[in-house]
N, C-alpha and C positions, 0 to 999 in steps of 0.2 A: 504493500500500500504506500503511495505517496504522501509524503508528510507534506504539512504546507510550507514549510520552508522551499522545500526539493519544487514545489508546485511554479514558486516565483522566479527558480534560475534557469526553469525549461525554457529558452529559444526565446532569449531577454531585449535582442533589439529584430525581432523576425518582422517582417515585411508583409502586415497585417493588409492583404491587399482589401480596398473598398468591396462588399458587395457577400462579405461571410453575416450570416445570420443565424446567432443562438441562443436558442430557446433557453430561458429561463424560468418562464411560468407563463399561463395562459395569457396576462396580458404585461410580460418582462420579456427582455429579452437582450443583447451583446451586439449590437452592429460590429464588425468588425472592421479595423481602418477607416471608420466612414468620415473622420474631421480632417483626413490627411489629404484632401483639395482644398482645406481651407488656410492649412498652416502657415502659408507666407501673409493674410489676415490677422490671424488668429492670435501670433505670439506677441506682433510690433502693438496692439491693442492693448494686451494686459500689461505692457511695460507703462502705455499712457494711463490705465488705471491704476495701475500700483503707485504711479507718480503722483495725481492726485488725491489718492485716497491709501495712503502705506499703507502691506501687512502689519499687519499686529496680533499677538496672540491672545486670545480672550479666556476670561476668567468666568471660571463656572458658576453658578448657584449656591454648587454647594464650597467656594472658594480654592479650588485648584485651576490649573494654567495648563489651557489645551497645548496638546503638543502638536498640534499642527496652526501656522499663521492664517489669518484670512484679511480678504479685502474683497470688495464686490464692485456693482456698478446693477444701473436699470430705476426704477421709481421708485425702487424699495431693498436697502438694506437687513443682515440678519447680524445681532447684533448681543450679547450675554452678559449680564453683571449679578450684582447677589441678587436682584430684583426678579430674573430671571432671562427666559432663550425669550426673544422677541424678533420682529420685524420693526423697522423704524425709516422714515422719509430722510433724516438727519443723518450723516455719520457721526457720531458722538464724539467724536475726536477731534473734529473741525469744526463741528455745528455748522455745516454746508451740506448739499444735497449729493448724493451718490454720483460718480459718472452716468453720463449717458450711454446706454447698453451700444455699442457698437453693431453696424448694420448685418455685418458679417455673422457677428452671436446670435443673433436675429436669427439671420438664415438658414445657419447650423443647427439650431435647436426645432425651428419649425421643419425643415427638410428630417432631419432624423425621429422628430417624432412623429412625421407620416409615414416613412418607412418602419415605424414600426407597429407603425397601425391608427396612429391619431391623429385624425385631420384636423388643421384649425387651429392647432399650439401654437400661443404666443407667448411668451415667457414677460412677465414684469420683473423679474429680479434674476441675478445669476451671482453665484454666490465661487468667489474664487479660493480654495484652498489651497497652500504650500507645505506639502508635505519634504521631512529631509530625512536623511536615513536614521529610523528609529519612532520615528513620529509614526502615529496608529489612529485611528477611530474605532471607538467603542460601537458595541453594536445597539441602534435607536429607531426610532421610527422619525419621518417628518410629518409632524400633526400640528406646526404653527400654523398652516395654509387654511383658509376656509373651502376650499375644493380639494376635498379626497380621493376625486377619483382624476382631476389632469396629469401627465404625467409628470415625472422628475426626469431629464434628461442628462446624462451626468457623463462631461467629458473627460479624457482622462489623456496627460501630456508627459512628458518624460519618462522620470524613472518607471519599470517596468511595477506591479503593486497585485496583491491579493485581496480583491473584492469578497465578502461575506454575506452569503442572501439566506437569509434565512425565514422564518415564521413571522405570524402570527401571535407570538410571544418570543420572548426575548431567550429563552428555556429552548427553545425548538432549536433543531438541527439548521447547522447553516452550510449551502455548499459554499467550497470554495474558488472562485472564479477569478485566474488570471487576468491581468487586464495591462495593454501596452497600448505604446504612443499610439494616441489616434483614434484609440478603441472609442466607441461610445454605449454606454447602458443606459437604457431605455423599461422604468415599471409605470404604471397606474393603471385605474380600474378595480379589476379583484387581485391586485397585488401592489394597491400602491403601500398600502399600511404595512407591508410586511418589514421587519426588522433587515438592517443593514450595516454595515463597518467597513473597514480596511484592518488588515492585518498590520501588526510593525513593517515600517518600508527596510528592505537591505541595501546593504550601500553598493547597487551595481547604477555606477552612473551613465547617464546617456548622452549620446555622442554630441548635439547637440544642447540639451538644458541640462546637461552636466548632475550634478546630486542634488536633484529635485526631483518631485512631480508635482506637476499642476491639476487642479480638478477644477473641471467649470462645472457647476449644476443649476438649471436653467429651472426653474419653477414659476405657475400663476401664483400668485398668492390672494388676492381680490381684487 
């Protein structure tokens, strides 16, 4: 049996060509390479949002410091203090409004989540995470949204990383789904609630964004 370590070294910069599709659940699923026509858009974008809106790592509720950075951009940031996980118009760090979602994010996110079956996606908010080797996410649901069933479209850049999809409870089994530059996963419907993470990242840096990975995740929120 493959351990998940062993899961994340298999075939770590492989040439995910556009147009692989796998099933994850009746309505999830793994486009495979499908952001990698967008990437000379995609990268020079998050450098202009990082620039006016820096990562920074957020601090939990119950007072610990995620280990992975974030910064976003769109009408509506996601945003964590002791008060709680929220959405907010504001970056609380500038008390200015979030970037303007980039036309290309747009397009990425609606194009992928017609190909996976939802027509009509338009994302208000895209939430950019930095993960560095070591950095993880816990397994959660996203339940800030007032629509449960649009989907999450959730892109994924650099280092190579082990996706976690699991239940319905947090307790259920979760498979575990490689995920490299360009990948895109795609849930909502009867599987947007279900529970989700990232494994600890390894340090196998990538050729070009070096020891990172970027996660863009594109949600309606209202």
């Amino acid at each position: 049996m493959t351990s998940p370590f062993d899961v994340a070294t298999l075939d770590l910069f492989r040439d995910t060509s556009p147009g692989q599709h796998e099933s994850l659940g009746p309505a999830a699923c793994v486009l495979r390479g499908h952001a990698l026509p967008w990437m000379e858009a995609l990268l020079p974008a998050i450098e202009r949002i990082a620039a006016a809106a820096p990562f920074r790592q957020l601090t939990t509720p119950g007072g610990g410091l995620m280990s992975v950075a974030l910064t976003g951009c769109g009408s509506l940031g996601w945003t964590s203090d002791e008060y709680g996980y929220r959405y907010s118009r504001l970056n609380p760090e500038s008390g200015k409004p979030w970037p303007a979602m980039p036309d290309a994010f747009t397009e990425l996110a609606r194009d992928a989540a017609a190909a996976a079956g939802f027509a009509d996606f338009t994302p208000n908010a895209c939430l950019i995470n930095r993960y560095r080797p070591g950095s993880r996410m816990g397994l959660h649901q996203d339940k800030n949204e007032r629509d449960t069933q649009a989907p999450i479209v959730s892109v994924s850049l650099g280092m190579p990383a082990v996706f976690l999809f699991g239940g319905f409870k947090r307790s259920d089994p979760a498979a575990r789904v490689p995920l490299y530059h360009g990948d895109v996963a795609v849930w909502g419907g009867a599987d947007r609630m279900r529970y989700h993470g990232v494994m600890p990242l390894q340090d196998f840096p990538h050729p070009r964004l070096q020891r990172q990975r970027l996660n863009l995740t594109f949600r309606w929120v209202a």
